[in-house]
C-alpha positions in Angstrom: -34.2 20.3 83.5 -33.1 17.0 81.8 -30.7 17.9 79.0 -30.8 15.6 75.2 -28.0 13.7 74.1 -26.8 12.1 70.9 -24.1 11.0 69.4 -20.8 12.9 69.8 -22.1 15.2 72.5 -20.1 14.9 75.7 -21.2 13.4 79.0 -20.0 14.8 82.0 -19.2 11.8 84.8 -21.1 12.1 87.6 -24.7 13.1 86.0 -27.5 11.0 85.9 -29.0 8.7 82.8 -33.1 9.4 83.2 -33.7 7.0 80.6 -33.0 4.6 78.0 -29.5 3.1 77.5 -26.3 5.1 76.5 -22.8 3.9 75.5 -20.1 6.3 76.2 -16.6 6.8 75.3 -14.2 7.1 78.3 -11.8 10.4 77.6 -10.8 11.2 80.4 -10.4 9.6 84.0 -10.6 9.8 87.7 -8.9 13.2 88.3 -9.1 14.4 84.7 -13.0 14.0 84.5 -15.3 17.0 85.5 -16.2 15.6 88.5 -12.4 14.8 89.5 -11.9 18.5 89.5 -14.7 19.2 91.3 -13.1 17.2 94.5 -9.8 18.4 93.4 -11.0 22.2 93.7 -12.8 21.4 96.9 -9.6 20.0 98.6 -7.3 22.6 97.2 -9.1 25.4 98.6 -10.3 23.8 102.0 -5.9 23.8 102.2 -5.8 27.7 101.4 -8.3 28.6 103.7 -7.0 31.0 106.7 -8.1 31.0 110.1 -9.3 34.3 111.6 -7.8 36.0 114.4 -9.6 35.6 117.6 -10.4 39.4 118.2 -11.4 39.3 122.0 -8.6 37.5 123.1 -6.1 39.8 121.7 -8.2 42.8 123.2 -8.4 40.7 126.4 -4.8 39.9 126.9 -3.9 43.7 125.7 -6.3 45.0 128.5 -4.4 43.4 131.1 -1.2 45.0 129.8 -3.2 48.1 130.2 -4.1 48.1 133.7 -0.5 46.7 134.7 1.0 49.9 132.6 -1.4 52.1 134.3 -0.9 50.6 138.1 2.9 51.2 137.0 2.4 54.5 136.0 0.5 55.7 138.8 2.6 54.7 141.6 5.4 55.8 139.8 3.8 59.9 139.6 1.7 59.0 142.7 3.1 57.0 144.8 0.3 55.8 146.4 -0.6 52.4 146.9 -4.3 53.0 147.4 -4.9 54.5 143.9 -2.4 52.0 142.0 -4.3 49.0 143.5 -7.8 50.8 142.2 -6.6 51.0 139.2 -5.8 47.0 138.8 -9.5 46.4 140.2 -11.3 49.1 138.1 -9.7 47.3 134.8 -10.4 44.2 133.1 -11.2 42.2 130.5 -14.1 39.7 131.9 -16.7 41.6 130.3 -15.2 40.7 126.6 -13.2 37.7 127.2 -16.9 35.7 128.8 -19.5 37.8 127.1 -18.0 37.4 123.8 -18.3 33.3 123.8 -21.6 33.4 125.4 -22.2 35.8 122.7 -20.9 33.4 120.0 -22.9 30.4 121.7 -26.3 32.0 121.9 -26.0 33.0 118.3 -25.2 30.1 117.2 -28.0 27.9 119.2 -31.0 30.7 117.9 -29.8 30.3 114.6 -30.3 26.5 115.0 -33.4 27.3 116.3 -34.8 29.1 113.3 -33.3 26.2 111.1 -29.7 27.2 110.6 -26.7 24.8 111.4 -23.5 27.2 111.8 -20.0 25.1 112.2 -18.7 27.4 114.2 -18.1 31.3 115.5 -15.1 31.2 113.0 -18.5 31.0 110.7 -20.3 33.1 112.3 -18.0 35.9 112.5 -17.2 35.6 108.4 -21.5 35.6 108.2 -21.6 38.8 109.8 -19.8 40.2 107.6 -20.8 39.5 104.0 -21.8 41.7 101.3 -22.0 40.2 98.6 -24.5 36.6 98.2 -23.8 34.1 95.2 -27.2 32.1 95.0 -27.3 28.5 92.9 -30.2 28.0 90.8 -31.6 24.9 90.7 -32.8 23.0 94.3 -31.7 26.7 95.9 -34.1 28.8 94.3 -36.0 26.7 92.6 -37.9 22.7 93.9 -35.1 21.9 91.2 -37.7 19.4 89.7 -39.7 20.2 86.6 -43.5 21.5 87.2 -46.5 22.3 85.0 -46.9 26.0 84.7 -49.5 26.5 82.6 -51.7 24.5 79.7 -52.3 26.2 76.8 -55.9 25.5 75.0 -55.8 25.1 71.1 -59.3 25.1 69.3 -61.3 25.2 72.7 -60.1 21.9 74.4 -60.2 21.9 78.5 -57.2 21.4 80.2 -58.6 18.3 82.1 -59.3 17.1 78.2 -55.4 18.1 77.5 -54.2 16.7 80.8 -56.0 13.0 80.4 -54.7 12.4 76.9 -51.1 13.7 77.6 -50.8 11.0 81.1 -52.4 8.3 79.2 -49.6 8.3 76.4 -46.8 9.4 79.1 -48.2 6.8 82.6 -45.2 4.4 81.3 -42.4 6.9 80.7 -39.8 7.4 83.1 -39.1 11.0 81.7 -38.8 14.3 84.1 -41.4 16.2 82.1 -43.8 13.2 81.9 -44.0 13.1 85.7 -44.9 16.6 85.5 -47.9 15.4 83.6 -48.9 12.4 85.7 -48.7 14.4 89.0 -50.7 17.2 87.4 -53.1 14.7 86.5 -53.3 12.9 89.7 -53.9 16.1 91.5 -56.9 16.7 89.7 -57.8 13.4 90.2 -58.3 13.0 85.8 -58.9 9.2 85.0 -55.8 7.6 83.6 -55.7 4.7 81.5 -52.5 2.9 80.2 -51.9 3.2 76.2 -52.8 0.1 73.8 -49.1 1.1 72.5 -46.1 2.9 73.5 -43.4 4.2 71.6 -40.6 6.6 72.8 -38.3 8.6 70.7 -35.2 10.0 72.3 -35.3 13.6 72.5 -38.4 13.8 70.6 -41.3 12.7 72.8 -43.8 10.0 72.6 -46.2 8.1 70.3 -48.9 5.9 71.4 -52.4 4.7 70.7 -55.6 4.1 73.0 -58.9 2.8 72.0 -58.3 3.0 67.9 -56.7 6.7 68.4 -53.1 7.9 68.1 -51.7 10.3 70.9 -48.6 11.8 69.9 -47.2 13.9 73.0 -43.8 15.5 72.4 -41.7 18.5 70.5 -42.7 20.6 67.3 -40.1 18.2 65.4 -42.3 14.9 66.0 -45.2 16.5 65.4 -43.9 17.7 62.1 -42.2 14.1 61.3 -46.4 12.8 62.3 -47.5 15.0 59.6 -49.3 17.9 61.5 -49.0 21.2 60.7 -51.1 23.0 61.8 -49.3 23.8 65.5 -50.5 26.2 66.9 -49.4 27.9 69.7 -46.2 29.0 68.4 -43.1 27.5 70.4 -41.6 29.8 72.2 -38.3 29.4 74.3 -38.4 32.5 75.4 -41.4 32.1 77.9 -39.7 32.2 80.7 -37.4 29.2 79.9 -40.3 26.4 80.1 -40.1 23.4 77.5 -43.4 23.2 75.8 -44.8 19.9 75.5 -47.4 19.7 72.6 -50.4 17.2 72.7 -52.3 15.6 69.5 -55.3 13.3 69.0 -55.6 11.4 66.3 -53.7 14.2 64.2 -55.8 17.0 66.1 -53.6 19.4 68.4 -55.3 19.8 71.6 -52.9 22.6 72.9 -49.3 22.9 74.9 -48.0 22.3 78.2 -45.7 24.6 79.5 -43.3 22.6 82.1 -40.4 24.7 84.1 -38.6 24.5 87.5 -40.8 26.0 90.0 -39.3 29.0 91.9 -39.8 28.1 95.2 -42.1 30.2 97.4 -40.0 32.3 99.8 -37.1 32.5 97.4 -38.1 36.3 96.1 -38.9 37.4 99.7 -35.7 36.4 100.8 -33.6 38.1 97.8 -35.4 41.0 98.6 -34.7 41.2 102.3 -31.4 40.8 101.4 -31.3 43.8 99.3 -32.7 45.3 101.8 -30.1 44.6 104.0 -27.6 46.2 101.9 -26.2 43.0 100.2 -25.4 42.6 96.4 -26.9 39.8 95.3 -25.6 37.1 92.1 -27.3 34.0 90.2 -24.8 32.0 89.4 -25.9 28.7 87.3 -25.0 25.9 84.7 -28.4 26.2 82.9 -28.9 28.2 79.8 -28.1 32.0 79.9 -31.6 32.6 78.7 -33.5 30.5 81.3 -30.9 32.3 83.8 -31.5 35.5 82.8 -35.0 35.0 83.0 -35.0 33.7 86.7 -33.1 36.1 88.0 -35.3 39.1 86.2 -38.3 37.4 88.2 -36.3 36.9 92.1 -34.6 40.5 91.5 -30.9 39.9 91.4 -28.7 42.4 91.1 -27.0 40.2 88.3 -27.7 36.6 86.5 -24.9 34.7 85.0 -25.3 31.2 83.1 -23.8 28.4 81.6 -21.1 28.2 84.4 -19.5 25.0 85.0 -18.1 24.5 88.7 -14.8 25.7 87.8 -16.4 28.8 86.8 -18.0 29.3 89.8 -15.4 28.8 91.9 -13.4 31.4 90.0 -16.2 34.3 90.4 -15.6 33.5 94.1 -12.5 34.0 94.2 -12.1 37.1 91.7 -14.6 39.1 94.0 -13.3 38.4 96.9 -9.8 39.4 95.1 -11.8 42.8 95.3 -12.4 42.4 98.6 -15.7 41.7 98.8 -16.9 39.0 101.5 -18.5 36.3 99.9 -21.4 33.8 101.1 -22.0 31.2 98.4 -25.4 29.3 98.8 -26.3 26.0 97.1 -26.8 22.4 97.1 -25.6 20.2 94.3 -22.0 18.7 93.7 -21.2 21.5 91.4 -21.3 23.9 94.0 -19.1 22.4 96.3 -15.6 24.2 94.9 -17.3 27.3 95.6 -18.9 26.4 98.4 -15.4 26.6 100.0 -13.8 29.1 98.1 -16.3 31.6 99.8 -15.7 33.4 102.9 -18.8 31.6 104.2 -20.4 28.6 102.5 -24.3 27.8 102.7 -25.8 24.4 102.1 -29.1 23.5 101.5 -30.2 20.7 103.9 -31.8 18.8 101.1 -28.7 18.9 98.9 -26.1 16.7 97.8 -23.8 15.3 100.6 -20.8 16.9 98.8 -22.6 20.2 99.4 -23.3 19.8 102.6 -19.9 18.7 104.2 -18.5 21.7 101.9 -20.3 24.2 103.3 -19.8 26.1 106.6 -23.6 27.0 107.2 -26.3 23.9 106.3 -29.9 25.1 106.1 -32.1 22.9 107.6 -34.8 22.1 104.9 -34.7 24.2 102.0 -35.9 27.6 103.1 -33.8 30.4 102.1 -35.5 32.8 104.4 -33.7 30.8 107.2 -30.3 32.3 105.4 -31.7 35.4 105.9 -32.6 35.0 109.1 -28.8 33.4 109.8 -27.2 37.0 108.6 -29.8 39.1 110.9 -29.0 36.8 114.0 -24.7 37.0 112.7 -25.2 40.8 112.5 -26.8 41.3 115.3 -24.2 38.8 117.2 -20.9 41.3 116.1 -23.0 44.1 117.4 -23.7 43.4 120.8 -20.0 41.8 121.0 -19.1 45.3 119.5 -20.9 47.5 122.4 -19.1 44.8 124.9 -15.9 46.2 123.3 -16.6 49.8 123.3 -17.9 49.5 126.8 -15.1 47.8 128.6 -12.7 49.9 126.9 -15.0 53.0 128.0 -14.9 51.8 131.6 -11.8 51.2 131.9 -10.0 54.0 130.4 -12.5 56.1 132.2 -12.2 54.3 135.1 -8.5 53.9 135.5 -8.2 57.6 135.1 -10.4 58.0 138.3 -8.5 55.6 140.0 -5.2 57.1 139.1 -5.9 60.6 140.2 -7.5 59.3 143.5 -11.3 59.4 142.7 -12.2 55.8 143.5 -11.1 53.9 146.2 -10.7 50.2 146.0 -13.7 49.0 147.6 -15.7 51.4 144.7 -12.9 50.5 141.8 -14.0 46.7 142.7 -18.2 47.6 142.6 -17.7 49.5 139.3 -15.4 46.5 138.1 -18.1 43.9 138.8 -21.2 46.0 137.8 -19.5 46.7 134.5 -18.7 43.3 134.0 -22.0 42.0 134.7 -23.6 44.3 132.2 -21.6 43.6 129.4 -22.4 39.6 130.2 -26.2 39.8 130.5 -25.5 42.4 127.2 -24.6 39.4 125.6 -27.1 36.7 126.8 -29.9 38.8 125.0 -29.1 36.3 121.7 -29.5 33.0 124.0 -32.6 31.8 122.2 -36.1 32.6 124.0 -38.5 30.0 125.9 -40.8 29.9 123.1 -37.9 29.2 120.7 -36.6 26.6 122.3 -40.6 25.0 122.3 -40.3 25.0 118.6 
């Protein structure tokens, strides 16, 4: 939501003038202004990040010490050459060090398919295992532009009545909310004429006239300074964070639009699945506590924090995952970006700002969070079936060496078990390559 400014308030560089003309005061510069830090944060902790160890490679290159210890071993208390060669055939590492890619890949490409862009199995890997989710407000959780919720009837006018004389006095404003109105009004098709006169008043709202009759449209204050007092419904602030718009007629109030950022339509299944899925979930925004608090009472968070400037979200990154919690951090705007890459795994929205997006380590395709969701089931499920790979070669062969060593297999069956084994923990793996019908989508 557009925020008012007047003289002596501060301006942050890199935010957006809706309207009108400002002159500003330089104080700070380049790398001193808000959004200098912001890139400053972003590079210093895309420097501290640390690569993750390559688990299968290490267990790969360990299993062939393995089997050439145990071939060792067993001619040395055996001596016999048939049972120290079954041994080297029985063990290996090809299940893990080819299913574990092929893993990776088909993970990666049916997360595409269902809309989510992973950077990488480093990514991946980090996805799998997160437990805690920091969700951005605004353009994350919510459209992230300002929507009619409801109109509020005073004395027994319709809402079309409300709606008609509200667009005609804001059809030349430029204003957030007063789009709201004319795209209300244009989805009900209500005629719209433009005003005889036109008048705007900074943070105050808008006075104008059409056929002999004054339509004021704005706050309780320029109603008051237009001499009506009788306003009635009261304002409230508290409804759920929505500025209230009110509407008069020659001196007559017709009612109050309500106008709020929408809460996009998946968003509360999605929090929900993802408590479901054991994950703590955090609002994090730079909106008003208030408004915050209010949103992340409706979506179900586990906790709502406001007022945070990107500095401030960058350090709740890092201060839980100096409790070791693994972090995913999910939003779209410039002010995320510091966190964005502070997390263990950073989700953009595909719709978001291009500093977001190269930020991040996941981008969304659209701006479905559901496909997040979706992202961590497929991530999950990836380090599992990599996991049984693990187990299983390590099963077969500890199990298998053993057999081999105390003359129990022969090499002709050491090879069919090594090669059976094998193939199993590779077609193990290609059950995440995405399906026919997925690739069709």
């Amino acid at each position: 939501m557009p925020v008012e400014k007047s003289p002596g308030n501060t301006v942050y560089a890199g935010t957006i003038n809706q309207s009108g003309a400002l002159e500003i005061r330089a104080d700070k510069l380049g790398r001193d202004t808000t959004f200098g830090r912001v890139i400053e944060a972003v590079e210093r902790a895309e420097k501290s990040r640390a690569p993750i160890q390559k688990t299968a490679d290490r267990l790969a290159s360990y299993l062939v010490y393995f089997a050439l210890g145990a071939a060792v071993l067993t001619f040395i208390i055996t001596h016999n050459v048939r049972s120290t060669i079954s041994v080297v055939i029985v063990a290996g590492a090809c299940g893990i060090a080819a299913g574990t890619p092929l893993a990776i890949l088909g993970a990666i490409g049916r997360a595409a398919h269902h809309g989510a862009i992973i950077k990488g199995g480093l990514y991946l890997e980090a996805l799998a295992e997160v437990d805690t989710v920091l969700l951005d407000k605004t353009g994350t959780l919510t459209f992230g532009t300002p929507q009619i919720r409801d109109v509020l009837s005073a004395d027994g006018f319709t809402e079309q009545e409300i709606l008609i004389s509200a667009a005609i006095a804001e059809c030349k404003s430029e204003h957030p909310l007063a789009k709201a109105i004319i795209a209300r009004a244009s989805d009900l098709a209500l005629p719209v004429a433009e005003p005889d006169q036109f008048a705007y008043t900074p943070g105050k709202g808008i006075t104008a006239s059409y056929q002999g009759e004054e339509i004021v449209v704005g706050s309780r204050m320029l109603l008051m300074e237009r001499g009506v007092k009788r306003i009635l419904p009261a304002n409230g602030h508290g409804n759920g964070g929505a500025s209230e718009v009110y509407v008069t007629k020659s001196g007559r109030v017709l009612g109050t639009i309500r106008i709020a950022d929408v809460l996009r339509p998946e968003a509360k299944s999605a929090v929900a699945a993802m408590r479901q899925m054991g994950l703590k979930t955090i609002l994090l925004s730079g909106d008003a506590e208030q408004l915050t608090t209010q949103v992340g009472r409706d979506l179900g968070v586990d906790e709502a924090v406001g007022e945070l400037l990107p500095e401030q979200k960058a350090r709740w990154v890092s201060d839980l995952r100096g409790k070791n919690r693994k972090v995913a951090m999910v939003g779209d705007g410039i002010n995320d970006a510091p966190a964005l890459v502070q997390a263990n795994v950073g989700i953009a929205m595909g719709s978001g700002t291009d500093v977001a997006r190269e930020s991040a380590d996941v981008i969304l395709i659209g701006s479905d969070l559901s496909k997040f969701v979706e992202a961590l089931r497929i991530a999950r499920r990836c380090r599992g079936v990599i996991m049984q790979n693990f187990a299983g070669t390590l099963a077969v062969d500890s199990i298998g060496a053993g057999m081999a060593a105390f003359g129990f297999l022969n090499p002709l069956l050491a090879a069919f078990i090594h090669v059976t084994s094998e193939l199993a923990f590779i077609l193990n793996s290609t059950r995440l390559l995405p399906r026919g019908s997925e690739i069709g989508q």
